[in-house]
C-alpha positions as CSV (number, residue, x, y, z in Angstrom):
1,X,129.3,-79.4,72.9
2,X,129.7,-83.2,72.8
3,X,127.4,-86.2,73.7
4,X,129.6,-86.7,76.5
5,X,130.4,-83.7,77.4
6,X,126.4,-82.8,77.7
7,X,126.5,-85.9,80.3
8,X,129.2,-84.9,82.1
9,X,127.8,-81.5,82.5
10,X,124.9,-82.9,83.7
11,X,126.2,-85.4,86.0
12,X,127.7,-82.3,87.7
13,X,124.5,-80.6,87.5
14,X,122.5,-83.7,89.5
15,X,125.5,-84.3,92.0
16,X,125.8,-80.5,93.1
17,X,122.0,-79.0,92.7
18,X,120.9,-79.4,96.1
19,X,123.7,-79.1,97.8
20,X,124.7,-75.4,99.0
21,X,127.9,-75.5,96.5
22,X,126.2,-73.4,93.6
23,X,125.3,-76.2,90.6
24,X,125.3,-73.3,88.4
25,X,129.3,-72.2,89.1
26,X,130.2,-76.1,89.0
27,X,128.9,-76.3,85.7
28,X,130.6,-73.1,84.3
29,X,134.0,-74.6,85.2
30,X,133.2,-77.4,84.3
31,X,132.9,-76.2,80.6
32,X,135.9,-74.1,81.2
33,X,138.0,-77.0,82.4
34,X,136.6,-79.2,79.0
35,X,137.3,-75.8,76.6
36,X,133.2,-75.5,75.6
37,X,132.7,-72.7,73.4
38,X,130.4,-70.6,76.1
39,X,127.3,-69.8,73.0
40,X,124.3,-69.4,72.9
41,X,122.8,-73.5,73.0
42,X,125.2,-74.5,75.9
43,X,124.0,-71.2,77.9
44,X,120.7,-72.2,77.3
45,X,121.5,-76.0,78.4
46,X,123.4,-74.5,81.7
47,X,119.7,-72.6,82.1
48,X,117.4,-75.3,81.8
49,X,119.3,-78.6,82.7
50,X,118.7,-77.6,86.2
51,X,115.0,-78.2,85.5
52,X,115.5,-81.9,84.8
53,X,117.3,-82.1,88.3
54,X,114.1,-80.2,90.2
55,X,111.6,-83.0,88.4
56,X,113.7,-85.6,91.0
57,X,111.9,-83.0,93.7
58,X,108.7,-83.8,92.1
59,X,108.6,-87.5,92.0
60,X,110.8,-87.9,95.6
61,X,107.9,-85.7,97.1
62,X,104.9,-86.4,95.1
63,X,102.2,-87.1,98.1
64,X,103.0,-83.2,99.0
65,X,102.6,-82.0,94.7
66,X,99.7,-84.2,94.1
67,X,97.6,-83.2,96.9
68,X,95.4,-80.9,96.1
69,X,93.7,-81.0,99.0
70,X,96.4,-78.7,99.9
71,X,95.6,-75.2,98.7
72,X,97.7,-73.2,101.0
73,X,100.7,-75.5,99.9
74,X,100.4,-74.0,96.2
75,X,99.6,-70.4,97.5
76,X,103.1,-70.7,99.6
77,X,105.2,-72.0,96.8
78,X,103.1,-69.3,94.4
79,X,103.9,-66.6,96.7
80,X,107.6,-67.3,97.1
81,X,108.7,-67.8,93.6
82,X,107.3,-64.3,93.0
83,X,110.4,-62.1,93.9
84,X,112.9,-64.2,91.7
85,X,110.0,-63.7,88.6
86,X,109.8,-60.2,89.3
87,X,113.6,-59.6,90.1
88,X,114.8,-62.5,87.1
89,X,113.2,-60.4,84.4
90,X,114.5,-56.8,86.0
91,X,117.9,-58.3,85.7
92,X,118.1,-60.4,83.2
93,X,121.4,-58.8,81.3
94,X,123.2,-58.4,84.3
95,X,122.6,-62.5,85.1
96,X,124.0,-63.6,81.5
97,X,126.7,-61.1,81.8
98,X,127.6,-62.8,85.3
99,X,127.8,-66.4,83.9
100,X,130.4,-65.6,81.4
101,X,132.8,-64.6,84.7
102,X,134.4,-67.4,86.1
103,X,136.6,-65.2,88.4
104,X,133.9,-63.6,90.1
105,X,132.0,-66.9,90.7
106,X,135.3,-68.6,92.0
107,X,135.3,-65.4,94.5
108,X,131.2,-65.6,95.2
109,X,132.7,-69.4,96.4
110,X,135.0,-68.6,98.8
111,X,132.7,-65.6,100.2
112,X,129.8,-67.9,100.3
113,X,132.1,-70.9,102.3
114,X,133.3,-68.2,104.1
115,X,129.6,-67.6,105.5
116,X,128.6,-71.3,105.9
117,X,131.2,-71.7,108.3
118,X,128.8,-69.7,111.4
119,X,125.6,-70.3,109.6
120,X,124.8,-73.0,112.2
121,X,125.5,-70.9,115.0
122,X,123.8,-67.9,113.7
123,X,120.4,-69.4,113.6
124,X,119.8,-71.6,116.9
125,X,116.9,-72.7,118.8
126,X,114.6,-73.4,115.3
127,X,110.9,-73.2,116.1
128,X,109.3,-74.8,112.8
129,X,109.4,-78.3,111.7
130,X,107.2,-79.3,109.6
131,X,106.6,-77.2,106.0
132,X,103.1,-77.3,107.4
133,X,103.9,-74.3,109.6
134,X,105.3,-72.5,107.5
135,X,103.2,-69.0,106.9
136,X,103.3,-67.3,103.5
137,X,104.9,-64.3,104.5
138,X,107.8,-66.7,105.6
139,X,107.4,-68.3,102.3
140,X,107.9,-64.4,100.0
141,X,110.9,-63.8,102.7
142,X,112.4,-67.4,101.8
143,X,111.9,-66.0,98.1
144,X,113.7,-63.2,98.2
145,X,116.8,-64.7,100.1
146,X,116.8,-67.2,97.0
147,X,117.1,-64.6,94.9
148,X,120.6,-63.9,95.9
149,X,121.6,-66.9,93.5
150,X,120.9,-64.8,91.0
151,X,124.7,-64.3,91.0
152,X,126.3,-67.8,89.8
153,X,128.5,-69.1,92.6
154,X,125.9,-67.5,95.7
155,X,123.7,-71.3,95.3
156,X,119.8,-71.3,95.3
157,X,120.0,-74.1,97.7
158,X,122.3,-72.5,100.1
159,X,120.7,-69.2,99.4
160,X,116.8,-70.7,100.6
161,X,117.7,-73.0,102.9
162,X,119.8,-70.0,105.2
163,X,116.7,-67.9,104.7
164,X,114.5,-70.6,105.9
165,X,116.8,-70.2,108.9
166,X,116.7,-66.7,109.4
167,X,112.9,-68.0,109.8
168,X,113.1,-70.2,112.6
169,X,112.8,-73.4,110.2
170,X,114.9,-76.6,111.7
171,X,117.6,-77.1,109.3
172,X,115.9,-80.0,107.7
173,X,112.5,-78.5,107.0
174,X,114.1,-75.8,105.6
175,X,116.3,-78.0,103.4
176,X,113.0,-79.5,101.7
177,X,111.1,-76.0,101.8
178,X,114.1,-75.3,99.5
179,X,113.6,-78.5,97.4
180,X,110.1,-77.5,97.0
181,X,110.3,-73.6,96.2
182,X,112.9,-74.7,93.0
183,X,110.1,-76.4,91.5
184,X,107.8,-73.2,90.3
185,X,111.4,-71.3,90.7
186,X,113.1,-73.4,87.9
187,X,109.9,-74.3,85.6
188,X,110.1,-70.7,85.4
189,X,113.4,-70.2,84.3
190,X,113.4,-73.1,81.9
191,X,109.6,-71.6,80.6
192,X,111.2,-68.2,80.0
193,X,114.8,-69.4,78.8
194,X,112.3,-71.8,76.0
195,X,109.3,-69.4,74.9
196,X,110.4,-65.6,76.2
197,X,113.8,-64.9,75.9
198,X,115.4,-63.7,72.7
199,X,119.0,-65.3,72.5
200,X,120.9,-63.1,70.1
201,X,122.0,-64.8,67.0
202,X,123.9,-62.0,65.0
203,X,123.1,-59.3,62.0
204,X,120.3,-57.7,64.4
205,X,118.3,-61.4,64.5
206,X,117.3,-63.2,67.8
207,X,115.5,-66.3,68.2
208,X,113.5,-68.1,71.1
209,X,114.8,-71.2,72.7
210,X,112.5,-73.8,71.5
211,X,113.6,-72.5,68.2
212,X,117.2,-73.3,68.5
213,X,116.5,-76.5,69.7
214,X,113.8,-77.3,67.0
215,X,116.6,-76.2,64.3
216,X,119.0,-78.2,65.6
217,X,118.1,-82.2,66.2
218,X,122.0,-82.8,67.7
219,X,121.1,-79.9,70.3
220,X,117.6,-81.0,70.7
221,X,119.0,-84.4,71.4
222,X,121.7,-83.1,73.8
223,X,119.3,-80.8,75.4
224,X,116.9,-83.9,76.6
225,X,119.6,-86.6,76.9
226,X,120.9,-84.0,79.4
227,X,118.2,-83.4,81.5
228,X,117.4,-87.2,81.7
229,X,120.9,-87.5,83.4
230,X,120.1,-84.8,85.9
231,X,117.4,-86.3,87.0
232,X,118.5,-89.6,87.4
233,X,121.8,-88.3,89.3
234,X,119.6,-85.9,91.3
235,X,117.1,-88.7,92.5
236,X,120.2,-90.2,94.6
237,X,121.7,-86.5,95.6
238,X,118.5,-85.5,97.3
239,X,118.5,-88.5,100.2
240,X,122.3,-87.8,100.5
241,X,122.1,-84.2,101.3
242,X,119.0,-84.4,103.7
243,X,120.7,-86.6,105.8
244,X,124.3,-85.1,105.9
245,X,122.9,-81.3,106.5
246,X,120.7,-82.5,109.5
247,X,123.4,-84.7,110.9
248,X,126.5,-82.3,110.2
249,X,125.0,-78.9,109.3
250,X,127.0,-76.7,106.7
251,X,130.3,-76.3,107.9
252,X,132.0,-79.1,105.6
253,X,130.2,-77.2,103.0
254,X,131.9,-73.6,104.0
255,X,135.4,-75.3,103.6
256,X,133.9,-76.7,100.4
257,X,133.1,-74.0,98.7
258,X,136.4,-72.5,99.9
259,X,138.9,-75.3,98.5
260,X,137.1,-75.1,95.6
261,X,136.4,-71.4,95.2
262,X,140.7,-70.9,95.7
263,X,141.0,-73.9,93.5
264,X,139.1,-72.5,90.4
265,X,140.5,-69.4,90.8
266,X,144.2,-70.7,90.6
267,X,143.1,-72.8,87.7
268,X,141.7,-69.8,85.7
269,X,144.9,-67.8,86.2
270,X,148.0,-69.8,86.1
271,X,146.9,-73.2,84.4
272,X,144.1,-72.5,82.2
């Protein structure tokens, strides 16, 4: 992977994160459509650059982090990142093995649009609007529907904000109670992706990930560059999506996901 091509990547990875288009399958066409060798380091990037796009969440919405007045705030987010840390490490193999299918993410697109188009009209009449009200049993049933992104192309944005929903949050609070569950959610991908998992390196060896970036100053380089770029891009996403899901819903997004889903599909079969 190139300089530029880790910017691009991450450019996509900023624009797409938090909007219910799954950053994770834009990313894996993206590499596709630029011919990058799928190894070990630019799995590892596709993992953790997300990270760098969450930290906009942090700084956008620091009175809400940096209160810690705020106990029960903590204890939600705590609660809902549970299921993906329990359910992450149960199915580990089975989520690498998924990211190296572009054809079953371009489907998981068009399944997904498919979906957002009556989303809005399946969950009327919201009765929560302000994160403030919402209970920590809501917060672990938010935490499982956001584990359905387990499966590149599903989106951990769509995925939270629909349960969020299903739980009588307005579409806005449950857009942000998204933005906030990623936090703990993606720290502890990117802390298990660095320190835990063994990436597989040949002749029986494995290594972790802070070790292929420490033996490597190009990919240590590309690896923060990378997540700089997130953030930056994410920083102007995150205003943008707010204001188009609570003024237009997710329809635009079905058809989205659709074109696209149909699009990368064609491209993987008869052009790529």
């Amino acid at each position: 992977m190139s300089f530029l091509e880790a910017i691009i990547i991450a450019i996509v990875e900023g624009l797409t994160e938090f909007l219910p288009v799954s950053s994770t399958a834009h990313m894996i066409f993206t590499e596709t459509l630029l011919k990058i060798k799928h190894d070990n380091f630019v799995e590892l990037f596709t993992y953790c650059i997300q990270f760098g796009a969450i930290l906009a969440v942090v700084v956008l919405y620091w009175k809400k982090f940096f209160d810690f007045s705020r106990i029960n705030f903590y204890l939600k987010l705590a609660c809902g990142v549970l299921p993906a840390l329990v359910l992450g490490k149960l199915l580990d193999d089975y989520i690498s093995a998924a990211f190296e299918n572009v054809t079953t993410i371009a489907i998981v697109l068009v399944l997904g649009g498919i979906f957002l188009l009556f989303v809005d009209k399946m969950f009327k009449n919201p009765k929560i609007r302000d994160e403030k009200q919402v209970s920590i049993k809501q917060a672990v049933i938010i935490g499982f529907w956001q584990c359905l992104a387990m499966m590149p192309g599903v989106s951990r944005s769509a995925a939270s904000i629909i349960g969020g929903m299903q739980q009588k949050l307005s579409r806005e609070t449950a857009a942000e109670f998204s933005f906030f569950l990623a936090v703990p959610t993606m720290l502890a991908v990117t802390v298990y992706a660095l320190t835990f998992k063994k990436w597989d390196v040949g002749n029986d060896a494995a290594i972790r990930g802070y070790e292929m970036l420490a033996n490597n100053s190009d990919q240590l380089w590309l690896f923060f560059w990378g997540n700089v770029v997130a953030f930056v891009v994410a920083m102007l996403a995150i205003k943008f999506f707010v204001g188009m899901i609570k003024k237009y819903g997710f329809k635009m997004w079905g058809w989205y996901r659709i074109i696209v889903g149909i699009a990368i599909f064609i491209c993987i079969k008869w052009i790529l």
